[in-house]
C-alpha positions in Angstrom: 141.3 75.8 16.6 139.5 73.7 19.2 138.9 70.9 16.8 142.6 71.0 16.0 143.1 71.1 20.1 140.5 68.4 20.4 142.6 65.6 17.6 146.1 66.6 19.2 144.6 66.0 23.1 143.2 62.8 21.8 146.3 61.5 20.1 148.1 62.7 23.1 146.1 60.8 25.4 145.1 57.1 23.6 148.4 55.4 24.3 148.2 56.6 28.1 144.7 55.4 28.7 145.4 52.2 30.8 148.8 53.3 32.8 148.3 55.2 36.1 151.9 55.2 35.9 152.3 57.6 32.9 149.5 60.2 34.2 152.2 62.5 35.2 153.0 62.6 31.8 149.6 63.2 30.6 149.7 66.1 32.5 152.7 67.3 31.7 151.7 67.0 27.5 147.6 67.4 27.5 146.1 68.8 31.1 148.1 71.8 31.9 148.8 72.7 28.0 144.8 73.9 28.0 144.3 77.7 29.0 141.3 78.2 31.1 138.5 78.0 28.7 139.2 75.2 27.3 139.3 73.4 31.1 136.3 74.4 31.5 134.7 73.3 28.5 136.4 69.6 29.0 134.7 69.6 32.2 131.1 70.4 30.8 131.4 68.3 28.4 132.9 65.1 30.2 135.4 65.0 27.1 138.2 63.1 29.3 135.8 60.0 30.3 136.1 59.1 26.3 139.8 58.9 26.6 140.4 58.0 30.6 139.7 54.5 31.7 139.9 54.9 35.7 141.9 52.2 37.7 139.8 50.7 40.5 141.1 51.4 44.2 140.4 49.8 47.6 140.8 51.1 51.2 142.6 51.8 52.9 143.8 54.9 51.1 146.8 55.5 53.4 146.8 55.1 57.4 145.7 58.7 57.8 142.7 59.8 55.4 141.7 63.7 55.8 138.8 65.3 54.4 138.2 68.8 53.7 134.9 69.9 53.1 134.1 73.1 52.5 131.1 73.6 53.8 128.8 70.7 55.8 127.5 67.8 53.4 130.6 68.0 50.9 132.2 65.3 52.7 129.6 63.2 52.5 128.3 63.8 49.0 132.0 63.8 47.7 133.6 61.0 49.6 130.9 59.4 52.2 131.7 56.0 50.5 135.4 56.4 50.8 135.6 57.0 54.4 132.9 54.2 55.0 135.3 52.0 53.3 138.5 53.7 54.9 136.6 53.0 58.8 136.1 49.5 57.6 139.1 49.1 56.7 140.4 50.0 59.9 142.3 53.3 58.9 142.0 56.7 60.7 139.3 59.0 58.8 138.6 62.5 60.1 137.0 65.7 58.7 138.0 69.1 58.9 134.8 71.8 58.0 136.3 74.8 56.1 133.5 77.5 55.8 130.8 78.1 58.5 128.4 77.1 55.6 125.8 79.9 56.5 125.8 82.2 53.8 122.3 81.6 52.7 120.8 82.6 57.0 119.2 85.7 55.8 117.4 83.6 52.4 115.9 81.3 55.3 115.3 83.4 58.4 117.7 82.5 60.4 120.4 84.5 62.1 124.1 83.1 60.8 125.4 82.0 64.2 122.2 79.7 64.4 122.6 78.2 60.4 126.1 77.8 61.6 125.0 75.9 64.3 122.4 74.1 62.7 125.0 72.9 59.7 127.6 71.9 62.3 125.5 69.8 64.4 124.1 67.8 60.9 128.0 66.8 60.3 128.4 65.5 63.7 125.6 63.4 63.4 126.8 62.2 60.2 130.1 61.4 61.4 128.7 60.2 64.5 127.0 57.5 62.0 130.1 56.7 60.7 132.0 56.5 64.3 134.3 58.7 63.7 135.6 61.9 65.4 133.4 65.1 65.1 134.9 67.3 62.7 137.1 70.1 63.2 135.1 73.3 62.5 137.7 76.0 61.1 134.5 78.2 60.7 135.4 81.0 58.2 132.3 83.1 56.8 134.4 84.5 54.0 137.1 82.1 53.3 138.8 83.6 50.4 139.5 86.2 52.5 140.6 83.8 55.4 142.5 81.5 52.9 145.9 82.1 54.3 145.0 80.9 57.5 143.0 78.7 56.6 145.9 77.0 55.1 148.1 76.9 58.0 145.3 75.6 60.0 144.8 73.0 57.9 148.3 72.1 57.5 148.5 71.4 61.4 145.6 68.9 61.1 147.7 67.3 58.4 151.0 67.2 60.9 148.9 66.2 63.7 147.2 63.2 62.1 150.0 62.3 59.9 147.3 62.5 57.2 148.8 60.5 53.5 145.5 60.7 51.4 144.1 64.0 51.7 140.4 64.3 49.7 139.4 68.0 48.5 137.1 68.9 46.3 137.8 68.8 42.5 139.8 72.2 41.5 137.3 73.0 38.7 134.4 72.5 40.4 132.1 75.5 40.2 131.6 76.1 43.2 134.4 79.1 44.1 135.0 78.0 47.5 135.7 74.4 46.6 138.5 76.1 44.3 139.2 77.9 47.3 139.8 75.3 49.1 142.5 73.7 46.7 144.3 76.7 46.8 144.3 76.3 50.8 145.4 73.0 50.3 148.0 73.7 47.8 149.6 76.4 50.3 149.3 74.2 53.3 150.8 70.8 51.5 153.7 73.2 50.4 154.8 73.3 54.0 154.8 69.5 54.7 157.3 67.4 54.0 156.2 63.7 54.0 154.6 61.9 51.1 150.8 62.5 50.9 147.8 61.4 47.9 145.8 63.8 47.1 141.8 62.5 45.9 139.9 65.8 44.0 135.9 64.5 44.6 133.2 65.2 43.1 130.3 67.8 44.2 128.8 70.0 41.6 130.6 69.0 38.3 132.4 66.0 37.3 136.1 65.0 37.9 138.5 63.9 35.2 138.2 60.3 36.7 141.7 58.5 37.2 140.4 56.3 39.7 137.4 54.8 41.1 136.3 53.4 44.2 133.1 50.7 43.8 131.1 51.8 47.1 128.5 49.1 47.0 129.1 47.4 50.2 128.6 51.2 52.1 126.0 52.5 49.9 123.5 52.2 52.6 125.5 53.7 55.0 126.3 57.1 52.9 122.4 57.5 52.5 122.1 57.3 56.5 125.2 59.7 56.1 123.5 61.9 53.4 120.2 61.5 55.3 121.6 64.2 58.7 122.1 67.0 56.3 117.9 68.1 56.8 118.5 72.2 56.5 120.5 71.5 52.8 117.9 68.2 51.5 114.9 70.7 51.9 116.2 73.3 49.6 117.8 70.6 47.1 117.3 66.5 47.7 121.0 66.1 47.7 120.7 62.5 48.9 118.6 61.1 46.0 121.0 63.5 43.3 124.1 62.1 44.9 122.8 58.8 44.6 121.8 59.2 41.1 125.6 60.5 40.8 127.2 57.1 42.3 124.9 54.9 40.1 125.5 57.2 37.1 130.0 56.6 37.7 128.9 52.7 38.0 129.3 52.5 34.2 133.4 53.4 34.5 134.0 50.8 36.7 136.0 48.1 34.4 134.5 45.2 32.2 133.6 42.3 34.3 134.1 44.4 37.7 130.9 44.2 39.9 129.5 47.5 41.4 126.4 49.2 41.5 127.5 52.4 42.9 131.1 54.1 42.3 132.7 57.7 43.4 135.2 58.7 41.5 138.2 60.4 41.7 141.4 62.7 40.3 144.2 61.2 42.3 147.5 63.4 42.3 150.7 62.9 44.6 151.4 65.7 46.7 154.1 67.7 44.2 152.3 67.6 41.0 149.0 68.5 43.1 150.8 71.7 44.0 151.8 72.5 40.8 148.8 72.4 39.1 147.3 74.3 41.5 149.5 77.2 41.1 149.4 76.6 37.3 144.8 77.0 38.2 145.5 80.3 40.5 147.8 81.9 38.2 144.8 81.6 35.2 142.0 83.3 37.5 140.8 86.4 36.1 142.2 89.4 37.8 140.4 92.4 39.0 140.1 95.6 39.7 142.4 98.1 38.0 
């Protein structure tokens, strides 16, 4: 069955390889015909990337570019290079910090209120690097549970900035509060009504990579970025991994384009985006009785 499912996605997907402009159809016939499993599996096994050729993209992303990370480094690790390129580019960047990141105070000795303090000064220094706003905290410990108004919360940030490129963390990440945080975002985009981009980034798994961004020219100053998150680089060297990561999505930039580094992306207008994410919440297990 999944070799049967594996020659129809790929006959499916050939002719739309090079045409941005037909990815809604791709979706429509390929993406959202695969039940859960099978997402999953794509993912791990980077199936798309055979089939996929990204299309480069250049700041600015819009006039208003929003980030929501999750919890304090994802904006950096995800996107650092995009909202580099979005400041140089003389666009308005901000960040907006989901969950109060602490989960792990009693693992390191700490109470939460000061690893929430701790992880919130780290993104202020980062964005300080970056000259940009400090990030609005939202600072939900359990943010499934807070999800509803998380979302409204996050759709005022959206009407206040006028924000048309919103990044958010790939939908089948594994990390459950970066699928979370789609669902957030699906609600709160549900309840705007002007045109916005939405850019799923990378943290723990790969995207299925529509476009890419060649981040050479800020490289340096995403490490400097990377470089204030000390409390989550001692338990895991994020900065050399996501570096590893940006040199490893190089090799999808196209023939004859020159770039050392790359982030890449799975860029969806604002309807679609919705859609699939209710098509993603409807297909999580249920439980309890």
């Amino acid at each position: 069955m999944i070799r049967d499912y594996l020659r129809r996605a790929y006959r499916t997907a050939l002719p739309l390889v090079y045409a941005r402009t037909n990815f809604k159809l791709f979706l429509k016939t390929s993406f959202l015909d695969i039940d859960a499993r099978l997402r999953h599996m794509a993912l791990a096994t980077d199936f798309f990337s055979s089939v996929l050729q990204p299309v480069p993209i250049r700041a600015p992303f819009g006039k208003s570019m929003l980030v929501l990370a999750p919890h304090q480094d994802d904006e950096v690790i995800g996107c650092g290079g995009a909202l580099a390129l979005q400041v140089q580019a003389q666009g308005g960047a901000f960040v907006v910090l989901l969950q109060d990141g602490a989960d792990e105070h009693d693992a390191v000795g700490m109470s939460r209120q000061e690893l929430v303090l701790l992880r919130n000064e780290e993104s202020r220094r980062a964005a300080a690097r970056l000259g940009i706003e400090p990030p609005r905290i939202l600072g939900h410990a359990d943010l499934a549970a807070n999800a509803r108004a998380a979302a409204e919360e996050v759709r005022t940030v959206m009407v206040e900035r006028k924000a048309d490129a919103v990044f958010v963390p790939f939908i089948l990440d594994g990390h459950p509060d970066h699928r979370t945080a789609n669902y957030i975002l699906g609600d709160a985009l549900r309840e705007v009504d002007f045109s916005v981009r939405v850019f799923a980034y990378e943290v723990w798994g790969l995207c299925i990579a529509n476009v890419i961004l060649a981040i050479d020219a800020v490289m340096e100053r995403k490490m400097e970025m990377l470089a204030c998150f000390e409390f989550a680089n001692q338990a895991l060297d994020y900065a050399h991994a996501t570096k590893g990561l940006n040199m490893y999505r190089s090799r999808m930039l196209s023939a004859g384009a020159a770039g050392k580094y790359a982030e890449c992306f799975f860029e969806m207008p604002r309807e679609e985006y919705v859609a699939l994410v209710d098509r993603l919440r409807a297909a999580e297990p249920r439980t309890g009785g």
